[in-house]
TORDOTI-781838 format. One record per residue (C-alpha): x, y, z; residue in three letters; residue number from 0. Coordinates in nm, 3 decimals, decimal comma. Layout:
TORDOTI-781838
        px        py        pz   rest    nr
         X         Y         Z    ala   NUM
...
***
This chain:
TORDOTI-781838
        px        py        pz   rest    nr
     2,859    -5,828     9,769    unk     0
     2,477    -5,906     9,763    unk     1
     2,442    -5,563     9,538    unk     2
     2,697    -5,698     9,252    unk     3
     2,532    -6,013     9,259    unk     4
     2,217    -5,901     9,231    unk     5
     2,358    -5,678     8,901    unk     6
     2,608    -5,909     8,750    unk     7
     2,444    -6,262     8,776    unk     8
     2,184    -6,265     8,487    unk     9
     1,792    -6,277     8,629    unk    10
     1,728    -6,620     8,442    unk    11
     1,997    -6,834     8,661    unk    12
     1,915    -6,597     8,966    unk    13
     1,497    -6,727     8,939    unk    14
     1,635    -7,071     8,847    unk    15
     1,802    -7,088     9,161    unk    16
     1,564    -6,907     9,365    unk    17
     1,315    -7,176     9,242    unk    18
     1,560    -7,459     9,318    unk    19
     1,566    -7,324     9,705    unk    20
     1,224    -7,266     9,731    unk    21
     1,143    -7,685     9,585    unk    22
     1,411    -7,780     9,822    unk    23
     1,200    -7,604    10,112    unk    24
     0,868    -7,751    10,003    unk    25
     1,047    -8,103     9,964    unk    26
     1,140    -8,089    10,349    unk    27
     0,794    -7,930    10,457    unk    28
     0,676    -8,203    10,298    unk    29
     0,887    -8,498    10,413    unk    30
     0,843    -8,397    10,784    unk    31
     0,416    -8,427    10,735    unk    32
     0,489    -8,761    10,701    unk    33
     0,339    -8,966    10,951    unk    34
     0,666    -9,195    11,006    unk    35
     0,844    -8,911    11,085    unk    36
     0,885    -8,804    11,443    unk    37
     0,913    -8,465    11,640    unk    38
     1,303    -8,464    11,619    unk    39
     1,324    -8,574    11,308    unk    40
     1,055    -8,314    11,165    unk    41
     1,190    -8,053    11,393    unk    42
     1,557    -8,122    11,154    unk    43
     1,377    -8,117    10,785    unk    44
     1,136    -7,798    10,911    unk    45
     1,427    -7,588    11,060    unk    46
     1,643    -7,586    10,691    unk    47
     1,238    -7,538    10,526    unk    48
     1,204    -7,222    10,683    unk    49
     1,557    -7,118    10,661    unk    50
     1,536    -7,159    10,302    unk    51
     1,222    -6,977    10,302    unk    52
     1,314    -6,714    10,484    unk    53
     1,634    -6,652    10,292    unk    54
     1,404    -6,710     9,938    unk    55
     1,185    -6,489    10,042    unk    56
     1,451    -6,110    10,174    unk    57
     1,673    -6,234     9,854    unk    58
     1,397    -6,235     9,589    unk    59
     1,240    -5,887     9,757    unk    60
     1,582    -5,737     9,718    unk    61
     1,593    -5,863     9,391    unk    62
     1,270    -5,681     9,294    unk    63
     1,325    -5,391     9,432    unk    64
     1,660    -5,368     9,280    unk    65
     1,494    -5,395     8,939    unk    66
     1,220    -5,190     9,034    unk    67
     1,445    -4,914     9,146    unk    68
     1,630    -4,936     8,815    unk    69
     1,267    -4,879     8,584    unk    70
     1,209    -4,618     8,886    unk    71
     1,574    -4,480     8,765    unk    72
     1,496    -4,512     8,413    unk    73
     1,114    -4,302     8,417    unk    74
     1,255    -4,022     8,630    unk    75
     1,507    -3,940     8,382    unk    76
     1,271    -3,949     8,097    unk    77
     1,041    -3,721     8,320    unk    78
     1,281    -3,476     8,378    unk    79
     1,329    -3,440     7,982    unk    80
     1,697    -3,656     7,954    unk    81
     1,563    -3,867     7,667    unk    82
     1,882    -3,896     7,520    unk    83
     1,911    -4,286     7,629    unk    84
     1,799    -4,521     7,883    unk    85
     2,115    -4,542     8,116    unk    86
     2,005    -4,658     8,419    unk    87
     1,868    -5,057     8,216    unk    88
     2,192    -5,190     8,202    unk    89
     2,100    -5,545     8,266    unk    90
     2,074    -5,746     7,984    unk    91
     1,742    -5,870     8,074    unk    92
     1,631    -5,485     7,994    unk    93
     1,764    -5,468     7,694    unk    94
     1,396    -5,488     7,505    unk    95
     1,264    -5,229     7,766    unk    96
     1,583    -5,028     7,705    unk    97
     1,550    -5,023     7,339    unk    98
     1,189    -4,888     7,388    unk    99
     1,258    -4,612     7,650    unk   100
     1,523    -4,491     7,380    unk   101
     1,288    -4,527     7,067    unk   102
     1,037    -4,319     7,259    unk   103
     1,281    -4,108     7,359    unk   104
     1,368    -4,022     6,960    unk   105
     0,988    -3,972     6,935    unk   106
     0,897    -3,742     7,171    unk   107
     1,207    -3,554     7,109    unk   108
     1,084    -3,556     6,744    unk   109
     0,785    -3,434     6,838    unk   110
     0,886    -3,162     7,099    unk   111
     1,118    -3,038     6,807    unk   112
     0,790    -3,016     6,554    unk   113
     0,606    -2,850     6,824    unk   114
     0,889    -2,564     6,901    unk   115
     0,875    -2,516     6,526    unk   116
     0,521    -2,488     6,451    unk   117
     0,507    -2,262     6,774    unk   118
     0,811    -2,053     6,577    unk   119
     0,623    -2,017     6,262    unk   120
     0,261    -1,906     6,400    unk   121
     0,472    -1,653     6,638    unk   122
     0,617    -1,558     6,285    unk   123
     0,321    -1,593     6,098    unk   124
     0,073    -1,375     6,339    unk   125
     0,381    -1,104     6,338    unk   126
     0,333    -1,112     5,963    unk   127
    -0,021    -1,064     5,957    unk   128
     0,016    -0,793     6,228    unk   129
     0,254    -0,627     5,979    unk   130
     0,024    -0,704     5,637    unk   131
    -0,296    -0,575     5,806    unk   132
    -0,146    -0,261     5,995    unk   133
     0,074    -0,094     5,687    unk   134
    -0,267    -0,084     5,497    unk   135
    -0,458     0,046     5,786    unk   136
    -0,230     0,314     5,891    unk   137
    -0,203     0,400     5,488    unk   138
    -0,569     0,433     5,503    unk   139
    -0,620     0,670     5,810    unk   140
    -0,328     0,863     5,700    unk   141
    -0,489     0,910     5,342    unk   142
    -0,862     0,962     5,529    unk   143
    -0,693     1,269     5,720    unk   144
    -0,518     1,394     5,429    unk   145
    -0,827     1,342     5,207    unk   146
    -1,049     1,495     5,509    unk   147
    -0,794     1,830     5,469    unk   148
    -0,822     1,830     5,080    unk   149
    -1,162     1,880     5,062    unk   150
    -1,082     2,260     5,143    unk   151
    -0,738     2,325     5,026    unk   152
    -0,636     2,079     4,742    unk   153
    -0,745     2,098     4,411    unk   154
    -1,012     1,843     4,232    unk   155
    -0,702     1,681     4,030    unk   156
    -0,511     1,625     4,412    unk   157
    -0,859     1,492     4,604    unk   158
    -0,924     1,259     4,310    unk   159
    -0,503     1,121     4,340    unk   160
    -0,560     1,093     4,736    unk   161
    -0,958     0,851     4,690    unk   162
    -0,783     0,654     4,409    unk   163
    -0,462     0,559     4,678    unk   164
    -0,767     0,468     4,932    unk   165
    -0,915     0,250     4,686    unk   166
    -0,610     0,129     4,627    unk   167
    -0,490     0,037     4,995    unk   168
    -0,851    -0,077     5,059    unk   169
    -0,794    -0,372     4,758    unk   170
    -0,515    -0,428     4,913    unk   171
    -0,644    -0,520     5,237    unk   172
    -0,975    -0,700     5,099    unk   173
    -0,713    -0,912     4,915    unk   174
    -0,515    -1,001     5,218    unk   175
    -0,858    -1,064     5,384    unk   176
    -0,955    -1,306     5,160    unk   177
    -0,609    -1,541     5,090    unk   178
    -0,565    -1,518     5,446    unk   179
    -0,951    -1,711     5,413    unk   180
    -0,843    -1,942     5,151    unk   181
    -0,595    -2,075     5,365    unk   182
    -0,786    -2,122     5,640    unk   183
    -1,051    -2,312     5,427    unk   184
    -0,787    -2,481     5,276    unk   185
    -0,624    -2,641     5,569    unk   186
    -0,993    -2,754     5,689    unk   187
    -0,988    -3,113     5,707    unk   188
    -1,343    -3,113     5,620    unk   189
    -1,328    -2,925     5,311    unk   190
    -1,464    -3,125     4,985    unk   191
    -1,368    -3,002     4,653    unk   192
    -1,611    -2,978     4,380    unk   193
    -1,413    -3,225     4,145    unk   194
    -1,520    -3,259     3,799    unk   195
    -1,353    -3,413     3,500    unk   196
    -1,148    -3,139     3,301    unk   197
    -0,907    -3,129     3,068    unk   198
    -0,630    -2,889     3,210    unk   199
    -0,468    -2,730     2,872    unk   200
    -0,826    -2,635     2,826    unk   201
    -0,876    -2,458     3,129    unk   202
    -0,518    -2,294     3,125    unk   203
    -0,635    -2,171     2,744    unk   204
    -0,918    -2,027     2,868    unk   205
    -0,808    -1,884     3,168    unk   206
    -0,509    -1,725     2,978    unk   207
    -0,729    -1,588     2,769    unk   208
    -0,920    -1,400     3,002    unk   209
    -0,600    -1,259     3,206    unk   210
    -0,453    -1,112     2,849    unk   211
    -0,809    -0,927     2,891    unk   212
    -0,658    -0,717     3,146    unk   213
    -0,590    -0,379     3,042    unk   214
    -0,200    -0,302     3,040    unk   215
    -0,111    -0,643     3,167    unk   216
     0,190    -0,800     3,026    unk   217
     0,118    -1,085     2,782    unk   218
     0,093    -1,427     2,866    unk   219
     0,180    -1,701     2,641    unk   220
     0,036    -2,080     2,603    unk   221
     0,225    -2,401     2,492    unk   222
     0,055    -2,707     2,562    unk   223
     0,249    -3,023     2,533    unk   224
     0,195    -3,273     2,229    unk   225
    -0,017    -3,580     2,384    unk   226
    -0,161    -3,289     2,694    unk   227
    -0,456    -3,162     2,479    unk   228
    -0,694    -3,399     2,526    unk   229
    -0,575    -3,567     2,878    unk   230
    -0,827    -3,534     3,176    unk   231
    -0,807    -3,534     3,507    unk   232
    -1,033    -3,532     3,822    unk   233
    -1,018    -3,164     3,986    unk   234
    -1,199    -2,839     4,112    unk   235
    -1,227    -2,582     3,858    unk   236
    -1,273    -2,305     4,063    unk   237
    -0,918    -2,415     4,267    unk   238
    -0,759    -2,510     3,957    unk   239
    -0,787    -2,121     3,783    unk   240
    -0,705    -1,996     4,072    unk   241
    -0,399    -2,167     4,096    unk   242
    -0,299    -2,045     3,728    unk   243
    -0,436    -1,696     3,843    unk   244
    -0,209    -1,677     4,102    unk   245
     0,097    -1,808     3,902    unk   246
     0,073    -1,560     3,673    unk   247
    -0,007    -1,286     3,905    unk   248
     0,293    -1,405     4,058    unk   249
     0,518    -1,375     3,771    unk   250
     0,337    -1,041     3,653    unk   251
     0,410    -0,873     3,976    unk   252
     0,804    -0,981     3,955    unk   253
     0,895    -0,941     3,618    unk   254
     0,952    -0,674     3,417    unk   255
     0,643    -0,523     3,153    unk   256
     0,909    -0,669     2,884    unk   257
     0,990    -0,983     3,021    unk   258
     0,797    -1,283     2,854    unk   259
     0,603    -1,486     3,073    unk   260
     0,518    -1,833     2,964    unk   261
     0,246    -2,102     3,050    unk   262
     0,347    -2,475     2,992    unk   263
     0,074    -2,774     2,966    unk   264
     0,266    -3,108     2,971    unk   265
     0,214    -3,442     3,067    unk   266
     0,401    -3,745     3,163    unk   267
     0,388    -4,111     3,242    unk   268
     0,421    -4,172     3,649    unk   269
     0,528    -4,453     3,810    unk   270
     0,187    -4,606     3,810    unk   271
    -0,090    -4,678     3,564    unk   272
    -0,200    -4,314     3,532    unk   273
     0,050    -4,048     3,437    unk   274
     0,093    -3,703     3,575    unk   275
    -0,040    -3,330     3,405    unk   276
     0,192    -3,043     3,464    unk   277
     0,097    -2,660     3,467    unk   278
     0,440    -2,468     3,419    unk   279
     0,420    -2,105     3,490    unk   280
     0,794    -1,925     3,355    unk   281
     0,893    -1,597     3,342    unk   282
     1,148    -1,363     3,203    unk   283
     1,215    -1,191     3,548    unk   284
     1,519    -1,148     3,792    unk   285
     1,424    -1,520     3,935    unk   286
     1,565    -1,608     4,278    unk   287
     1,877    -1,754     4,409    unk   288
     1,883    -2,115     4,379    unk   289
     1,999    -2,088     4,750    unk   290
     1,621    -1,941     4,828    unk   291
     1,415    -2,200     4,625    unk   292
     1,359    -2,456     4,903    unk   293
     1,206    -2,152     5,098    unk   294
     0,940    -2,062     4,817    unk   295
     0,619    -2,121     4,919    unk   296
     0,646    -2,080     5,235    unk   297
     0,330    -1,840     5,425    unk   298
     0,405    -1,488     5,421    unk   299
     0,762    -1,566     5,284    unk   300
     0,919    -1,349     5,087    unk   301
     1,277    -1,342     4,950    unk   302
     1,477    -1,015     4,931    unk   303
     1,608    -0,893     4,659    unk   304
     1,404    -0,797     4,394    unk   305
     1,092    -0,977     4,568    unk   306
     0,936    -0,756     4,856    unk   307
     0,712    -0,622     5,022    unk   308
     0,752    -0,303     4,714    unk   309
     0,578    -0,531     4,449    unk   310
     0,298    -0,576     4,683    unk   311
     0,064    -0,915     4,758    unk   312
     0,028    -1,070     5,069    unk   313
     0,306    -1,314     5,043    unk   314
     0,066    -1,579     5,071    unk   315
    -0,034    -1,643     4,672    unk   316
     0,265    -1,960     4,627    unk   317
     0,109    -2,092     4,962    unk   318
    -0,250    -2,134     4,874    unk   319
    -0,105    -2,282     4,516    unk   320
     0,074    -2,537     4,743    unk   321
    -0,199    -2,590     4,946    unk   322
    -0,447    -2,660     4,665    unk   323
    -0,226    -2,899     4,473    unk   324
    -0,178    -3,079     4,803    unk   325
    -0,552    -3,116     4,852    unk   326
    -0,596    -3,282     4,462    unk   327
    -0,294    -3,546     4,507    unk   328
    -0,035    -3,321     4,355    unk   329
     0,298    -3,121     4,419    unk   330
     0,466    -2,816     4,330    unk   331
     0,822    -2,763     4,225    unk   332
     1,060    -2,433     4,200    unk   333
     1,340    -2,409     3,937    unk   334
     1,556    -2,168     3,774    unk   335
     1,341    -2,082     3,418    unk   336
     1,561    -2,071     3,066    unk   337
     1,382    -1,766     3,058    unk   338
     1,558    -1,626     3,265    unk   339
     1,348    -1,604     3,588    unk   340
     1,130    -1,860     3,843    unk   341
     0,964    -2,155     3,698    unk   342
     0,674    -2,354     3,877    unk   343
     0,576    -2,615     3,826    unk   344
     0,215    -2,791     3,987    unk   345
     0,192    -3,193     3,937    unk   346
    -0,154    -3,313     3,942    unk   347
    -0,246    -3,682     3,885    unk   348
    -0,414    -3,764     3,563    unk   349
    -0,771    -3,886     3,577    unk   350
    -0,705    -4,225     3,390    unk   351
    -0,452    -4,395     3,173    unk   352
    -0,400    -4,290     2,795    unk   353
    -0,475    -4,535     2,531    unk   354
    -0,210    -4,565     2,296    unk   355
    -0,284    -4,472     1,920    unk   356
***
């Protein structure tokens, strides 16, 4: 009886009337230190006083506890992990602590559910690297012994094919080595780029221009966008080429020697006062499913099909093009090209807004 009370009669008239009792009780404490009154009469108004005391004082402890026991209630299950509500606050009076337990509830569950996944992709990613570093290892002791054998029984023509695949491996490797460093000095917090005003179809001009350089390497083409030739921005140069080297590396490795591969300088007015400079890297290749695009990007991801591990590179070149867009304000996109294969496309913010002729 006392125990639904306690639950169903809301806290504010239960401390209104606990408060009512507990004037009443002063009231007759007070009336019998009158001097007027005598001993019988102040032995009738103190009796009731500490009756109503008494009874204030076992009812309001219950009351406490009760409430106390449901908080207790409340942090045990969200100890144990069930986050999924606050059950045991069903008084109304709990309702703001109720609404809390469940809001952090939704964060920490958030947060234990970023954790597991971060935890899956560095189990992934160290697997990776594992993988990356050992294939080219192995490759090069198994070449070492076969080279040490040659020396005696292969020909000049067969010892010269056996030093040229362990320079070969041995690029690989050093190349590995050092994305797997520009990652890791790209995700330092403390990392300031050497930003300088540029003018991006400039630097993709130039920069095409030296990768066409390249012996045997399939031809790169330039369009820059009419408006995008003389529009700055704010950016490291160094970062900035190496994002186009890597784009086009990218699309080298993929496509076919045939296949065109195209390099896209555009701009466009953003939501704000400045506008936005695009780099858009195409190519002619077999592209990948629109199903996969989301995943692009991703370190040490790389799609079946046509892309893997066969066409070489680390699998972290779209990665550390993500990364350094990221670190100048900008974004990268994946779409199907017209040409036929993967288009991407890096958003940087333009360095101030274009006067109009």
């Amino acid at each position: 009886m006392l125990t639904t009370w306690r639950t169903r009669v809301p806290l504010a008239v239960q401390a209104t009337m606990y408060a009512a009792t507990t004037l009443c009780a002063l009231t007759l404490l007070q009336l019998a230190a009158l001097p007027e009154v005598d001993g019988a009469r102040r032995l009738v108004l103190v009796a009731p006083a500490v009756v109503c005391t008494l009874a204030t004082y076992f009812i309001t402890r219950g009351i406490v506890r009760h409430r106390a026991a449901m908080l207790l209630a409340a942090y045990e299950r969200f100890r144990r992990g069930e986050t999924d509500d606050a059950e045991p606050l069903t008084d109304p009076e709990f309702q703001e602590a109720r609404q809390l337990f469940v809001r952090l509830s939704q964060e920490l569950r958030a947060a234990t559910d970023a954790l597991v996944q971060r935890d899956i992709e560095r189990r992934r990613l160290f697997s990776d690297v594992v993988h990356e570093i050992g294939t080219p290892v192995s490759s090069l002791l198994g070449l070492a012994e076969a080279l040490d054998h040659a020396v005696l029984s292969e020909t000049p023509a067969q010892r010269t094919h056996l030093a040229e695949a362990v320079a070969h491996e041995s690029e690989r490797l050093a190349r590995f080595v050092a994305d797997l460093r520009d990652i890791a000095h790209l995700d330092d917090p403390a990392l300031v780029l050497r930003t300088e005003a540029l003018e991006l179809s400039q630097l993709a001009q130039e920069g095409v221009a030296r990768l066409n350089a390249i012996p045997g390497a399939t031809p790169v083409t330039v369009e820059v966008q009419e408006g995008a030739e003389r529009v700055q921005m704010q950016g490291d140069r160094e970062r900035l080429e190496q994002v186009l080297v890597n784009l086009v590396t990218n699309a080298r490795r993929y496509a076919p020697p045939s296949a065109p591969i195209l390099v896209r300088v555009g701009v466009s007015q953003g939501d704000g006062a400045n506008g936005t400079v695009t780099l858009r890297v195409e190519d002619g290749g077999p592209g990948v499913p629109d199903a996969d695009l989301p995943r692009l990007g991703e370190r040490m991801r790389r799609l079946d099909s046509s892309r893997t591990r066969k066409t070489g590179g680390s699998g972290l070149g779209l990665s550390i093009v993500a990364a350094i867009a990221q670190r100048h304000g900008g974004t990268v996109s994946y779409a199907r090209s017209a040409l036929g294969g993967l288009a991407v496309t890096v958003a940087l913010p333009e360095a101030a807004p274009r006067s109009e002729a």
